[in-house]
N, C-alpha and C positions, 0 to 999 in steps of 0.2 A: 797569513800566507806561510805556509814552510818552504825549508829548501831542499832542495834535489842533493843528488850524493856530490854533485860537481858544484856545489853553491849557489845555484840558477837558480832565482826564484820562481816557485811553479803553485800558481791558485791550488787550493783545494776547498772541499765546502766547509763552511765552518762547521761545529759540533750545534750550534744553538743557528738556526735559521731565521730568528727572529729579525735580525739588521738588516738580510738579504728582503724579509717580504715589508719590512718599514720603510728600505727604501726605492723599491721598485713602487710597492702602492702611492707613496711620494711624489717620484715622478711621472707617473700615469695622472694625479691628480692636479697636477702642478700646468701639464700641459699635455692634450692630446688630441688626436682627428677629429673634427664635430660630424658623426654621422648621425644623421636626423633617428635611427634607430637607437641611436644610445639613448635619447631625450626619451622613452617610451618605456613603460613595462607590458603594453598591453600582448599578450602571450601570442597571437593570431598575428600579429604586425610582425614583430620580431620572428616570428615562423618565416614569414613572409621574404623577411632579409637573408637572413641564412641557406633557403633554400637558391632564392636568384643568388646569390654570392656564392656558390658552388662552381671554382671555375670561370666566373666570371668578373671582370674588372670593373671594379665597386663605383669607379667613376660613372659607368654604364648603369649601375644598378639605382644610383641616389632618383633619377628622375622617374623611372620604369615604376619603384615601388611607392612614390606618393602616386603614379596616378593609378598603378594598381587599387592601391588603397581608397585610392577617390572613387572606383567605380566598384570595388568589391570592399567595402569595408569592415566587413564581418566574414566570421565563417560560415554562417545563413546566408550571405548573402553569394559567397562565393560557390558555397553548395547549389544553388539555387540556378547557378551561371547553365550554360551551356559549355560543356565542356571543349567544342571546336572556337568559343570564342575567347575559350582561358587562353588555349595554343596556339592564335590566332594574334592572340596580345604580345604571347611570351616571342613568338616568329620577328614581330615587328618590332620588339624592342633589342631583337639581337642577344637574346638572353641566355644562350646556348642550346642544350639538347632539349629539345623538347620531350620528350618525356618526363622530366622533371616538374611540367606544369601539370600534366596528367596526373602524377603521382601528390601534388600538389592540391589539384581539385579532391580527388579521393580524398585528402587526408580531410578539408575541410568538411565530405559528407558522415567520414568517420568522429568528428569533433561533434555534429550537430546528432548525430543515430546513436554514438555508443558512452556521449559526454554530455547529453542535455545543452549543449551549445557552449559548454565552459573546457576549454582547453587544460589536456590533463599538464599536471604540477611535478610529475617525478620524473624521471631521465627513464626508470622502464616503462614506464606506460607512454611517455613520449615517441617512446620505438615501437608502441605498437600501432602508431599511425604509417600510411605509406609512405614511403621513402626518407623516411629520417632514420637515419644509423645513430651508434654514439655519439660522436659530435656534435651531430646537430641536436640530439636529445641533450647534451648538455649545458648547448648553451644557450638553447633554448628557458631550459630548467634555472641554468645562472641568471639571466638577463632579464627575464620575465618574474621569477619567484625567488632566486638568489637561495638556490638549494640543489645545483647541481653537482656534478666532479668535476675536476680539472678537463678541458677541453684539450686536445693535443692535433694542431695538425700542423700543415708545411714548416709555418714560422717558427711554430715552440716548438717543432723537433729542431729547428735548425738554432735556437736558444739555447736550448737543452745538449745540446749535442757540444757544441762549442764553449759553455760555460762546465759540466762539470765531467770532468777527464776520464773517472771509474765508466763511463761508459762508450768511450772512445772504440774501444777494442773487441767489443762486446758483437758476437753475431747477431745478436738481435736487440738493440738495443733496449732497454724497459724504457720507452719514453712515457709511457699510462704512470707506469709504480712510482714512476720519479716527481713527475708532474703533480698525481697525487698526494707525494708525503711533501709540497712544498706546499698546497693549497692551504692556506689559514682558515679554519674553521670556520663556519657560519659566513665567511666572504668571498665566496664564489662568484658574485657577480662583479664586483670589482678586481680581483684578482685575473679571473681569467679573460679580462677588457685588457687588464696592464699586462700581462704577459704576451697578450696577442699581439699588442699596442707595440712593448720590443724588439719581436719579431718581423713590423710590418715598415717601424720607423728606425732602429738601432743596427738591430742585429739582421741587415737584408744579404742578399747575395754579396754583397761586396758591404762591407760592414763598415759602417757610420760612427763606430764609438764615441770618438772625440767631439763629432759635430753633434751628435743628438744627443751628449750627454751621457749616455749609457750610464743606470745608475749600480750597473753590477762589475763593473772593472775593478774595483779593487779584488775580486772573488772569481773572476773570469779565469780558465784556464787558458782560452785562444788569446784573451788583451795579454796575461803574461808569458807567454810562450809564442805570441806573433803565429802562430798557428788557426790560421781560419778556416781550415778542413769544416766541410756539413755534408750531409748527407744530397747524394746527387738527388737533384727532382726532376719526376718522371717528367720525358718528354711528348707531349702530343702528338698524335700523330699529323701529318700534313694535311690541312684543311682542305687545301684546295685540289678538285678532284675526289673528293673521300665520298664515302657514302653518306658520312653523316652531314656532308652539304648538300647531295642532293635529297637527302630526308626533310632537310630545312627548302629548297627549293618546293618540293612538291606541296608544302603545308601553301607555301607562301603563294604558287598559281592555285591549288584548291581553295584558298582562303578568297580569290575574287570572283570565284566562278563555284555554280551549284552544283554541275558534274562534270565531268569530262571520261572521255574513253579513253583506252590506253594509247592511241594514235593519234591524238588531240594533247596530251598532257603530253608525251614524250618528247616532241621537238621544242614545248615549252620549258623545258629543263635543261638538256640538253642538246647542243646544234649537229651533232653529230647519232643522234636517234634514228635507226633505219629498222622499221618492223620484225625484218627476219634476221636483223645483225646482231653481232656481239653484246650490243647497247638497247635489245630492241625489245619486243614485245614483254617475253623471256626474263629478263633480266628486271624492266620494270616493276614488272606482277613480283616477281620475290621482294622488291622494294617496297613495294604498295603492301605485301603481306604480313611484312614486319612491322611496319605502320599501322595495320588493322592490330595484329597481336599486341600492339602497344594502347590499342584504346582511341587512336587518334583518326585512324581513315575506315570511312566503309567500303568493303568491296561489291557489286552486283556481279554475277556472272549471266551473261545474258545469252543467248542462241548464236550471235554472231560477233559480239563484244562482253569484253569488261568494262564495265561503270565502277569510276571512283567518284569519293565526294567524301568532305569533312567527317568526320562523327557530331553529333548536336544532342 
């Protein structure tokens, strides 16, 4: 640690990185979360997690993806699904946006068409399946084959950001370049489990040091400056009311029934549904459009109705 011009002692990183990654990997192995995904390498499984755990509270996700896995246990098999009854799954377990299962199914028909059924191994080719960005390419790549890059999202920025000070002030912060030069070679699937692992049990909104042990406070600049400044995180917008609940609404009445008109499904979603009103016909049909554009709903247009109904 050195000192400030006023004597205050103020972390900085050290020259040699090595004691900071011996004893973070340390305490990641010493004690941490049992999620039934860490127990796996199988690359389709672990896909599996990361996608539902987008946004969603992992509490929610432990039981969704065993019995996902129990009725799609492969990417054949999930290719193989019908896609109204991937969103059908993801609606009922309260998984979030559904689109995500959409892009989901895609990816598994892109693993069996453009991969012979074997799930690609490197963080780019990982991103060329649907909807997996960086992160997920990478921890994907860590976790499954332990040959990805450092993983960087809410948590390790909010690590990263409170542990080392040169980037405090920074308009953009480099959380990638930093995250990167701390990754220890060839250990990317454990490292970026323990860094995640700090973020999720140490270093949270209101920060745990003492009690979870944090094993970077000797090097911290927040533990010695009492400075827990992080980066604000984005807020949601208000679920209830929003569109994207009644996107989750309209999956979830299409999911028990084969079709409906737009005068049959409206007052099923909402109690305030009047054909020629603000809420009405109008207003649905661009609802139900964006839903078709998403891969999820069919529309009919008929002579004197619209017919919706799942996609299959």
């Amino acid at each position: 640690m050195r000192e400030s011009d006023d004597g205050e002692g103020v972390a900085t990183r050290p020259d040699d990185l090595a004691g900071m990654r011996r004893q973070l990997i340390g305490w990641y192995e010493a004690d941490h979360r049992e999620h039934p995904w860490r127990e796996t390498d199988d690359p389709y499984a672990i896909l599996v997690s990361e996608i539902m755990s987008q946004q969603t509270q992992l509490d929610r996700v432990v039981d969704a993806w065993k019995e996902f896995l129990d009725r799609w246990p492969t990417a054949e098999a999930l290719a193989d699904a019908a896609r109204g009854d991937v969103v059908s799954f993801w609606s009922d377990h309260s998984l979030g946006y559904n689109n995500r299962a959409t892009y989901l199914h895609e990816a598994a028909g892109q693993i069996v068409d453009d991969y012979d059924g074997e799930c690609p191994e490197t963080p780019g080719e990982l991103q060329e399946l649907m909807g997996v960005g960086p992160y997920t390419a990478n921890a994907v790549a860590s976790f499954a084959f332990n040959n990805g890059d450092a993983v960087v999202d809410t948590n390790v920025k909010r690590v990263l950001y409170r542990a080392f000070s040169e980037i405090h002030n920074t308009e953009n912060p480099p959380y990638q370049a930093l995250a990167d030069e701390l990754l220890p070679e060839g250990e990317s699937n454990v490292w970026n489990n323990a860094i995640m692992e700090l973020g999720g049990v140490a270093c949270q909104k209101t920060p745990r040091c003492d009690e979870a042990g944090c094993p970077w406070r000797e090097w911290c600049d927040a533990y010695a400056t009492g400075d827990f400044t992080a980066p604000d995180v984005p807020t949601q917008p208000s679920f209830e009311g929003s569109r994207r609940q009644f996107r989750g609404r309209v999956i979830e009445v299409l999911s028990a029934h084969d079709e409906l008109t737009l005068d049959e499904l409206g007052p099923r979603i909402r109690v305030d549904y009047a054909p020629e009103g603000t809420h009405g016909r109008e207003w649905l049909h661009d609802l139900l459009a964006d839903l078709a554009d998403d891969g999820l709903v069919d529309l009919t247009e008929q002579e004197d109705a619209t017919i919706a109904r799942l996609q299959r």
